[in-house]
N, C-alpha and C positions, 0 to 999 in steps of 0.2 A: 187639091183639097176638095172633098164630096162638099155637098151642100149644106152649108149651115142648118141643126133641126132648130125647131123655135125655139125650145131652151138654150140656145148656143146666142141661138141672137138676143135673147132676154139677157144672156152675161152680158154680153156685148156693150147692148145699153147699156148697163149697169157700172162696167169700166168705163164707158165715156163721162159718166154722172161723177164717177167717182173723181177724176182724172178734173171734170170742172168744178171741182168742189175744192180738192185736194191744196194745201198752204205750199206753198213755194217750196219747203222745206224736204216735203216728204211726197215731190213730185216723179220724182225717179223711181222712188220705191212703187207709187200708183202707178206708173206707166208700165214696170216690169210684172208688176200682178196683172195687169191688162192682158198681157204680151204671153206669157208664161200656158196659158194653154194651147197656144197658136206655135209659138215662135220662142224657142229655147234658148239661155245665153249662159256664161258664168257670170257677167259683169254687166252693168248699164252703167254709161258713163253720158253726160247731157253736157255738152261745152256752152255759153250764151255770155253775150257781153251786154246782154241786157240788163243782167244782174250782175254788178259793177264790183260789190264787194265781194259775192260768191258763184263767181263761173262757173264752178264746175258744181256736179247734181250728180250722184252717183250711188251705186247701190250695187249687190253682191259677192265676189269673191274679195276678201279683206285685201289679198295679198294682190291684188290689182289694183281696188280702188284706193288706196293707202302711198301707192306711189305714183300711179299715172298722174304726169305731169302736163301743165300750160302747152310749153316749148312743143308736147309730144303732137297735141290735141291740133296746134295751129298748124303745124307742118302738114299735120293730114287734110286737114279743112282745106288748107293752097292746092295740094293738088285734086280734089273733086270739084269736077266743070262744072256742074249742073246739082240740084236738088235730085239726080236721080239714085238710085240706092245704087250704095257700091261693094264688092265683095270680094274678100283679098287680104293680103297680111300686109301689117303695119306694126311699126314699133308701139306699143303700147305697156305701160309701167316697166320701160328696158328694156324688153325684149320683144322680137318679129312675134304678134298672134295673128290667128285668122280670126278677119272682122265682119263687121256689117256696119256699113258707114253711112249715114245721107245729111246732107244740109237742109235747112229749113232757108229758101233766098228773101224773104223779106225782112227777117232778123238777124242770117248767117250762123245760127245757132247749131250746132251738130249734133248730133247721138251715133254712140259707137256701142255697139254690142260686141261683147268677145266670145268668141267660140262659139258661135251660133250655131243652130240646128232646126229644122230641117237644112242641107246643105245642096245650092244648085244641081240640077240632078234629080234630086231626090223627089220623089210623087208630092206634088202638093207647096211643092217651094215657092213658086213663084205667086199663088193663091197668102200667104201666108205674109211673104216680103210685101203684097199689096198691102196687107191687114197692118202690117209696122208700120207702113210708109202712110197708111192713112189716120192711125192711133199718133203717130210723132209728130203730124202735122196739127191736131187737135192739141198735143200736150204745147208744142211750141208758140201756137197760137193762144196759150191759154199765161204763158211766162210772160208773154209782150201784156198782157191784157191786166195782170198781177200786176207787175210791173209799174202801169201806168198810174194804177188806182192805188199806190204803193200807202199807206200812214206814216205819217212823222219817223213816229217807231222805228220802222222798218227801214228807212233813210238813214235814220241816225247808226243803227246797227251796220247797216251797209259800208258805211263812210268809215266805220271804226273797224270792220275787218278788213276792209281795203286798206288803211294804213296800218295797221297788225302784221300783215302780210307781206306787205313794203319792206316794215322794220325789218322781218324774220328772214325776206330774201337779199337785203342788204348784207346782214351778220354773214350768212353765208356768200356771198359775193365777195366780200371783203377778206374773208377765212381761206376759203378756194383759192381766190387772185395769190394772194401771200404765200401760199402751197406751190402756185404754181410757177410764181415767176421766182422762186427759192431753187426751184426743181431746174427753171431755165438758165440761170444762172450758176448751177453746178455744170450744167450739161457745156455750157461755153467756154468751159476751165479747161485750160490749156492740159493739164495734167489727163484729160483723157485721149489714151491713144486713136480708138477707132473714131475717124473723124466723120464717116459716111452714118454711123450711126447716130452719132452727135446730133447731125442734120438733120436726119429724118424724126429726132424723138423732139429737136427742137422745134421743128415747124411743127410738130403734130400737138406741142404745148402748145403755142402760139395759136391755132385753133381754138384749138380748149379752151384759151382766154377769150378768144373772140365771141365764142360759143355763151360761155358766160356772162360778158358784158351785155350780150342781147337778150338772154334771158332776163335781167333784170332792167333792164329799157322797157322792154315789152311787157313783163309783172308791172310798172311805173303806169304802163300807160293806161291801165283799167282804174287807177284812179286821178292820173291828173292825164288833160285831155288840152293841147296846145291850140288856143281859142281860134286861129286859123283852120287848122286843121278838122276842128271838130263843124267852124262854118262851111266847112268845104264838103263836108259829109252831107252837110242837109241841103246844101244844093245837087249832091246825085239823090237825094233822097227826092227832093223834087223833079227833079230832071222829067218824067215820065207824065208830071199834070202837065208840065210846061211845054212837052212835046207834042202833047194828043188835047188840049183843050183849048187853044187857040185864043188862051190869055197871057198874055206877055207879062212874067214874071221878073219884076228886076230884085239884084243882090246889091245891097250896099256892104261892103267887106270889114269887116272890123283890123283893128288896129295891127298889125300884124306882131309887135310886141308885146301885145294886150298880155296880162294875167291870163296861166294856163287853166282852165276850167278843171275843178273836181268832175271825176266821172258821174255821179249823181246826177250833175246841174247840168253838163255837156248832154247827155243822152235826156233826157227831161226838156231839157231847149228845143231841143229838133224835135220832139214828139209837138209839146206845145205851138209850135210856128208851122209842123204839118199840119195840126187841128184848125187851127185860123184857117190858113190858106184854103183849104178846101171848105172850109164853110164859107167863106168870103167866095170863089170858086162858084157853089150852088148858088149865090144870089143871079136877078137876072142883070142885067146893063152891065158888068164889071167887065172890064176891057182891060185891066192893068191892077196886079197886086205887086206891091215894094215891101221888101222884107229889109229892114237893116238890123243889125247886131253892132254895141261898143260896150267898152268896158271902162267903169271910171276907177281900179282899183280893186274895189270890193264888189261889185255888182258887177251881174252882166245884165245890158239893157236892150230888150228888145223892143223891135217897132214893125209893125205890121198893117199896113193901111190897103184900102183897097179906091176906086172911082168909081164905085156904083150908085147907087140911087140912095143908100144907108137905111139899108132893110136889115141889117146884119140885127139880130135878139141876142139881149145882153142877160136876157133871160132864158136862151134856148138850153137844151138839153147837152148840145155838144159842147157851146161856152161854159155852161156851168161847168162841164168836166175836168174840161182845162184849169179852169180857175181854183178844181180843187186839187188839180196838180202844183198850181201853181202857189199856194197857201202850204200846200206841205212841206213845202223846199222853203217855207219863210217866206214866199217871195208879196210880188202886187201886182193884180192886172188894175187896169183902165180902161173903161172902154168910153170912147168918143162916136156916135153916130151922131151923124150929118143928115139930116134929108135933102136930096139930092146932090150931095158932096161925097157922100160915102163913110167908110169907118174906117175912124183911128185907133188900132190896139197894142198898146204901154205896157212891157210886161219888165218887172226888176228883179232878176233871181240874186238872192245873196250867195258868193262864191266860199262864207263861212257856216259850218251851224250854227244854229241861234245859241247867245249868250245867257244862259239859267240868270234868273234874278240874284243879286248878292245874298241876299237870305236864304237863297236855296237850303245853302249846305248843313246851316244851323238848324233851319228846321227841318233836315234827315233825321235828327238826333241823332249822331252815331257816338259811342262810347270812341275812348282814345284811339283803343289799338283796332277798331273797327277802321278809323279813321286811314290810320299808316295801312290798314293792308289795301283801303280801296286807293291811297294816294300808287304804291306797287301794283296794282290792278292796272292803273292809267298808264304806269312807264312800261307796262307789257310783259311784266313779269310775271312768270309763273307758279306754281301754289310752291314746288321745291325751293325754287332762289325767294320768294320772299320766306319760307320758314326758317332760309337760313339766315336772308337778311335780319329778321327777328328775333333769331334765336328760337324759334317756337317748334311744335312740330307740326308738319302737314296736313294733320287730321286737325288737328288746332286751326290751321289758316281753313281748312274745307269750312271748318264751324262758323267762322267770323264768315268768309264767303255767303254761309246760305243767310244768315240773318243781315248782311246787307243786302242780298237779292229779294227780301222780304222789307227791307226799309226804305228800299231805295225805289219800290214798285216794277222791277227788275225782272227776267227770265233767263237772261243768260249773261255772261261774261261782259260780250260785246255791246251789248246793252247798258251796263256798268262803265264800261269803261267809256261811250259815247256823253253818258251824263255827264261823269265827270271830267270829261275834256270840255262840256260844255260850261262848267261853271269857273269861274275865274280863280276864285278862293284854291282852287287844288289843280291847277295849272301849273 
């Protein structure tokens, strides 16, 4: 690729500007308009487990982004070694496409472009691949960063399409399983003669189940995160200060039975106990930080202490941060400094959303049949099955729809429906 003219690099800026601005939502679509003068694709597809309720982040060819699935996105994420860009066909929405793939390694986040162009070879490709690879590292960098500084809102919505999603992949787990072990159990009937065939269509069932079952393991696991597991993460998350800083970090291990963590509160835990640490970390004398994590049921409790001289500012810019991650999620910090003892920091994430006061609901005002179609809202139903649950028609439940997303102070569905799981009266 020739040399950028100064109008090319004034775009340039301008996609970065945009791209840090841009809402969560409509970050794939900025990234592909970035990308779209340089580096040609049908699809952009963005996988991140950072965003717990919605991984995937995608934009153009309908008939790609519309089926590419989790199971698809992970399989190719395991075999790329490195953040470096990779180029090659992989199965993507069914079938083998040619891609362009890279990891982001401090979130593990991927982006997959389909049918890319310009293609290795070609004048100016690798000029171009650098231009993705350094626009995908800015957008990735900007998910984690969204992320942190997430609102209530935005939690609350998160938490409801993650169990949406559960529901949805359950029905069809449950649907499939029944198809298939129906299918297996013809196939074992004696009444079929060819036995060699029998075999091979039963084990290749037998797959199929398997295949199954772990799709929806691993849909499960973006919203409940098994409280071992999820400490065991933020110890390699740590691994790296503890290696190169020459402060001996200890783990205390939480319960190994403990309540599995919502995905929200599990990824939200390890950002907040990275933030301590290394702030505690920057002070000077501290020779020993102790990180422990339990769980008494409903809360997860963290404790974070360090032995320094207890300089730690419970007013600094980085605590503030945490803390207002940590108020988002409902939860409490504490901070205890010490002069010459050091700082103690208390943090109690609730492992439920907060409960709406009991008057919420009455003062919605909602008319009756407002009422039954948002209690159907909450059980996951959609606009058809509850018009038929009502008898009404579709255009009908749309209408009740938009004027509770106007009473309720509402934008979307998930939204609706996180209220009303929150309040007890329509539980």
């Amino acid at each position: 690729m020739p040399a950028l003219p100064m109008t090319t690099h004034w775009q340039l800026l301008q996609a970065v500007a945009s791209l840090a601005d841009a809402p969560l939502s409509q970050i794939a679509q900025q990234l592909r308009a970035a990308l779209l003068p340089y580096f040609g694709c049908s699809a952009l597809v963005i996988f991140t487990e950072d965003c717990t309720g919605r991984p995937q982040k995608k934009t153009g060819d309908e008939e790609i982004i519309s089926s590419v699935s989790i199971a698809e996105l992970d399989r190719l994420r395991a075999t790329l070694m490195d953040d470096s860009p990779w180029l090659g066909h992989a199965e993507i929405a069914g079938r083998s496409r040619p891609i362009l793939a890279m990891k982001y390694a401090p979130s593990h986040a991927l982006l997959v472009l389909t049918d890319p162009h310009p293609l290795e070879g070609d004048p100016g490709y690798r000029a171009a691949v650098d231009l993705v690879t350094f626009l995908w590292r800015v957008c990735a960098k900007r998910i984690q960063e969204k992320v942190a500084d997430a609102p209530p809102s935005y939690l609350l919505e998160s938490r409801a399409a993650s169990a949406e999603r559960v529901r949805v992949t359950a029905d069809l787990v449950d649907q499939h399983s029944t198809t298939l072990e129906t299918l297996m159990a013809a196939l074992r009937s004696s009444a079929l003669d060819d036995a060699s065939a029998r075999k091979t269509v039963t084990d290749l069932t037998a797959k199929a189940l398997v295949g199954l079952r772990t799709l929806s393991d691993r849909t499960a696991e973006f919203v409940e995160e098994p409280v071992a597991t999820a400490f065991r993460r933020l110890r390699e998350d740590l691994r790296p200060l503890t290696n190169y800083s020459g402060i001996d970090v200890q783990f205390i291990e939480p319960p190994i039975n403990g309540r599995a963590l919502p995905g929200e509160v599990a990824h939200a835990a390890r950002a907040i106990v990275r933030g301590l640490a290394l702030a505690m970390m920057e002070q000077p004398e501290v020779r020993r930080v102790r990180v422990q994590w339990d769980c008494d049921g409903e809360n997860l409790l963290i404790n974070v202490r360090d032995d320094g001289a207890g300089a730690l500012a419970a007013e600094s810019h980085t605590v503030g941060r945490l803390n207002r991650r940590v108020q988002a999620l409902a939860g409490r910090m504490q901070i205890d400094v010490m002069p010459g003892w050091g700082a103690d920091v208390s943090v109690t994430l609730p492992l439920d959303p907060p409960v709406a006061p009991a008057g919420e609901a009455e003062e919605w005002n909602l008319a009756p049949r407002e009422l039954e179609v948002l209690q159907h809202l909450a059980a996951g139903q959609r606009n058809r099955a509850i018009a038929s649950a009502l008898d009404i028609s579709e255009n009908t439940v749309k209408f009740h729809v938009r004027n509770l997303f106007r009473k309720l102070g509402v934008s979307s569905r998930t939204e609706a429906i996180a209220l009303a799981h929150s309040n007890k009266g329509l539980r």
